[in-house]
N, C-alpha and C positions, 0 to 999 in steps of 0.2 A: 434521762435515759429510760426507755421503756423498758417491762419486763422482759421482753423476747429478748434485745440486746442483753438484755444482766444475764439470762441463762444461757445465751451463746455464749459473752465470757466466763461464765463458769466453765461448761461445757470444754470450753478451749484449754481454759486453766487444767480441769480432769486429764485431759488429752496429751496436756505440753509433760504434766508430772507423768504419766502412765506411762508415755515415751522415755521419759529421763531415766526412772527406777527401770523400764526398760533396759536400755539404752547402759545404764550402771551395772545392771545384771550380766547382760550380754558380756561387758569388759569383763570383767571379773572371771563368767565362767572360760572366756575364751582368752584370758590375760594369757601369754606363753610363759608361765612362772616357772617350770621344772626346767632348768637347765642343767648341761653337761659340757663338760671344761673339753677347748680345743673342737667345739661341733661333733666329739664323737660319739659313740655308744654307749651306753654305763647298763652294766648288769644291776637289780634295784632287788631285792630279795626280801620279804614278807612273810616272816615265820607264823606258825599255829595262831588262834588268839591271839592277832594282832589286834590293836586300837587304831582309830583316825590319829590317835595322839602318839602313839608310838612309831606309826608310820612319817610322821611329820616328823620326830625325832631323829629318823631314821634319815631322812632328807637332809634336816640339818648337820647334823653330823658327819654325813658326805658330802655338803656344799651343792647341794643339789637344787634347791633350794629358793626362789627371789625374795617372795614375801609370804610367811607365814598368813598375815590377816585376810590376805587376800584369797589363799585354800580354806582357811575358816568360813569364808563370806560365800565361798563356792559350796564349800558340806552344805551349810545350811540351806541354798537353795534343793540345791540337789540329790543331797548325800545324807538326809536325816535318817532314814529308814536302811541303809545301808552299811554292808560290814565289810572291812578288807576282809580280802580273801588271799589264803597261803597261795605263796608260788615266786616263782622267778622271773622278772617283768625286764623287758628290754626296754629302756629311756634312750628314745633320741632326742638330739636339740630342741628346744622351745616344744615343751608339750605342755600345752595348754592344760590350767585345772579345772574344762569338764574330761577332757580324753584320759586323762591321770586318773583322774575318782573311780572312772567309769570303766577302766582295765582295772583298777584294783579292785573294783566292787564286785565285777562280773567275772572275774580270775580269767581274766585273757592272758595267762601265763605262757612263757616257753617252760621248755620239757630240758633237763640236763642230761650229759651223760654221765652214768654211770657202769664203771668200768669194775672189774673186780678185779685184779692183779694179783703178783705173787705174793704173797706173803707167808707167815709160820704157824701162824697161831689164829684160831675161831675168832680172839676177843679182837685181835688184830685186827680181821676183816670187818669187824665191825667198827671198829675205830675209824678204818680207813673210807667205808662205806658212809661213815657221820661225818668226815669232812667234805664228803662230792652233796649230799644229801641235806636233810631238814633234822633226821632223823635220830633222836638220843641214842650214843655209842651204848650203854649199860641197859638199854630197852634191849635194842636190836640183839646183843649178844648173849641173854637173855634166852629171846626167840632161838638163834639159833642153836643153843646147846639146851632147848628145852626135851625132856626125854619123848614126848607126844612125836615131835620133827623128828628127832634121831632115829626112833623106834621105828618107824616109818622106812626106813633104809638100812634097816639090819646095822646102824651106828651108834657107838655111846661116845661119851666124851673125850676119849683119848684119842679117838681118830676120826672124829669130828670133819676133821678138815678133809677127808676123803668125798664130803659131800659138794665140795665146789668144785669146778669149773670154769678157768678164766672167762670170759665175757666182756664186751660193750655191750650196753643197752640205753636208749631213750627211756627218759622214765621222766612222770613232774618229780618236783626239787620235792615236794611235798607229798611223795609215795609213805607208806605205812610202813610197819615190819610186815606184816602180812602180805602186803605187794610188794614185797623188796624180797623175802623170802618165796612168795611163786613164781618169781624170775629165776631167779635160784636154784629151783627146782625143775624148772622147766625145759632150762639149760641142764642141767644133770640128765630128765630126764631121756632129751633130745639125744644128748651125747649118747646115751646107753644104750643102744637100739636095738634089733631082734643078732643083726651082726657081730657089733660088739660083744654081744652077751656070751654068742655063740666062741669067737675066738679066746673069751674071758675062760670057759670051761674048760677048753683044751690047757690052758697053761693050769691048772691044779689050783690056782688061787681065786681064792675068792675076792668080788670087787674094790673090797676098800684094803684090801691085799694088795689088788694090783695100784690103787694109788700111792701105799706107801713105797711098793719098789717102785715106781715112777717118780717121784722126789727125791729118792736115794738116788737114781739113775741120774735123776736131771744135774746134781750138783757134781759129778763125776764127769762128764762130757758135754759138749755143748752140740756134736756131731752124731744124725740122726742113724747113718750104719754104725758107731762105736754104741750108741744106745742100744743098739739091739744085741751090740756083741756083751755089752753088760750087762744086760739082763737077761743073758744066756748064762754067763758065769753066776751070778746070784741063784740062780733057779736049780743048776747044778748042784749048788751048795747047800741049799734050803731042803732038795732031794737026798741028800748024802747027810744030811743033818752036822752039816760043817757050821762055825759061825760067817755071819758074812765079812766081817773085819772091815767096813767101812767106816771108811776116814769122816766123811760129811756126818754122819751118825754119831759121832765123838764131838765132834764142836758142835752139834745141835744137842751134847748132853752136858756141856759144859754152856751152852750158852753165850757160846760166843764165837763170832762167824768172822772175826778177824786173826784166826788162828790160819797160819797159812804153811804150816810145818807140824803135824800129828806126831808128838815125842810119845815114849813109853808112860813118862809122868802122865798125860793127858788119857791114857788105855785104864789109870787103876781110878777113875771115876766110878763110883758103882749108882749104876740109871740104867732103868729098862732101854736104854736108847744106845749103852755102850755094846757095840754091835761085836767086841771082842773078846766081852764076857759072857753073852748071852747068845744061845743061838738061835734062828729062827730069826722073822720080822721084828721091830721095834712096833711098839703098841699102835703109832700112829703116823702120819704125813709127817714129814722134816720140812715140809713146805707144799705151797698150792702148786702140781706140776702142770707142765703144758700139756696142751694135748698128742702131742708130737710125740712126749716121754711117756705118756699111758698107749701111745699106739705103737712106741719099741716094745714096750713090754708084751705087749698082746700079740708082735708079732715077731718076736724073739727069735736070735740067732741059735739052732739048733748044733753044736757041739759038744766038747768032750772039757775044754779050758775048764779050768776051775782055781787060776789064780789069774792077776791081771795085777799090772802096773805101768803108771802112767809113762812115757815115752820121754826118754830123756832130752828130747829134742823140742821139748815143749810145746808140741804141733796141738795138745789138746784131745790126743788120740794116745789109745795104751797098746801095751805089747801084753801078749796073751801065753798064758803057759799050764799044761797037762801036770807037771810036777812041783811041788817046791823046787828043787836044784833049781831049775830056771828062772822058776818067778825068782830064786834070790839073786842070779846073777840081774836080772832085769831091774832088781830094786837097788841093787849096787850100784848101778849105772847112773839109776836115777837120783840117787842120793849124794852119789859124785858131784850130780851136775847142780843141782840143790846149795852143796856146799861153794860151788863153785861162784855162785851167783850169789851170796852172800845172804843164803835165803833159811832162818834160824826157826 
């Protein structure tokens, strides 16, 4: 065999392996290794400083999963120089480990919603904000009752919660406090506009004023003309320096919201929040209200009422009255029907 043939099969030999490690490479990166059970969609989530190794744990442990060696074999070509990145990843069936590395490297994430709902309390919203989120509940809560954000809003920590505003919002899984609080903010801002402001001064109260009567209000009716006829009777009474004697204010001082019957026992609590000892506003929100119940309030029914009790007929709407005598025949009726219905 001459030379030329001995360097052709070399040559050849070169060619057959560079195809094959090829040819091996190829499988590997385009193997469809990430699977999801029943062909559907699986949400795939990638906290802060994640690892390649953490994230394959993370696989594992939701069955996600075919062959670990074989995403190993894929970093290594591909993925030396590369970091997951946070965020929320949509896996559909058979995704291949270059398309996998290569959304977690480059954070091709989806965006979640985050909603802000009702709730009572600051730390709350942040509790509730670190389960839709990436975000640690004790960071966040944190941010938001820090005095820089409150001072900011003419707020301090008792009435904290006047600074929200229910909301949806798109946002990555992996927003900050900082971007989680100027949405926040943003939304507050929006809400509060040159109009708002303007009917905010006509009612005598100041803004995180008018959220705590909007929380009182909201737990009192669920009907947006009986909101405004109660936040005429509060308004009355806050002007006449009467207390406001609401009910929702007593089980938000007692701390507990499955009281469904206000006895006199439950009146001798002593908390800035017992609105029967104390007169004037409760220091802060009894809850995040809607916007509905901050737009009774601003645009309140102008009358004379200054007692109110709920209607014995259970419609969820109250009957209104100028004097005691009234309100008490009104609360008789309603306490009749109370007992009647076996309700203690």
């Amino acid at each position: 065999m001459n030379k030329k043939n001995i360097y052709l099969i070399i040559v050849l030999l070169v060619c057959v392996s560079i195809l094959g490690i090829s040819a091996g490479a190829y499988y590997f990166l385009q193997y469809p290794n990430i699977q999801t059970s029943q062909k559907k969609y699986v949400d795939f989530y990638v906290p802060e400083n994640s690892t390649w190794q953490s994230v394959k744990d993370s696989l594992r442990s939701n069955n996600l999963i075919n062959s670990e060696s074989s995403l190993d074999f894929a970093l290594k070509l591909i993925g030396k120089n590369k970091q997951p990145m946070c965020g929320k990843y949509v896996l559909e069936p058979n995704v291949s480990n270059r398309a996998f590395i290569n959304r977690i490297a480059y954070g091709m994430s989806h965006n979640v919603t985050m909603e802000l709902k009702m709730t009572r309390y600051t730390q709350w919203v942040a509790r509730n904000l670190s389960r839709q989120m990436e975000i640690d509940s004790a960071s966040l809560a944190n941010y938001l009752l820090s005095d820089s954000l409150l001072s900011r809003y003419n707020l301090n920590k008792d009435n904290s919660l006047a600074l929200f505003i229910r909301f949806s919002k798109e946002m990555s899984w992996c927003a900050s406090p900082a971007e989680i609080v100027a949405e926040i903010t943003k939304e507050y801002n929006n809400f509060w506009n040159p109009e708002r402001k303007a009917l905010a001064s006509k009612t005598g109260l100041t803004i995180p004023q008018i959220h705590i009567l909007a929380s009182i209000i909201e737990e009192e009716t669920n009907k947006y003309e009986d909101k405004r006829m109660v936040a005429g009777v509060y308004i009355n009474r806050i002007n006449k320096g009467m207390p406001l004697q609401s009910c929702p204010t007593v089980r938000f001082a007692w701390g507990d919201f499955t009281i469904d019957r206000v006895l006199k026992t439950h009146l001798e609590i002593d908390s800035p929040y017992n609105t029967y000892k104390n007169t004037g506003l409760p220091p802060g929100p009894i809850r995040i209200p809607s916007e509905e119940s901050i737009n009774a309030v601003l645009n309140y029914a102008h009358h004379k009422y200054l007692y109110m009790c709920a209607k014995a007929d259970f419609s969820g709407t109250h009957e209104y009255s100028v004097t005691y005598q009234e309100h008490s025949r009104n609360a008789r009726k309603y306490q009749k029907e109370l007992n009647k219905r076996g309700i203690k």
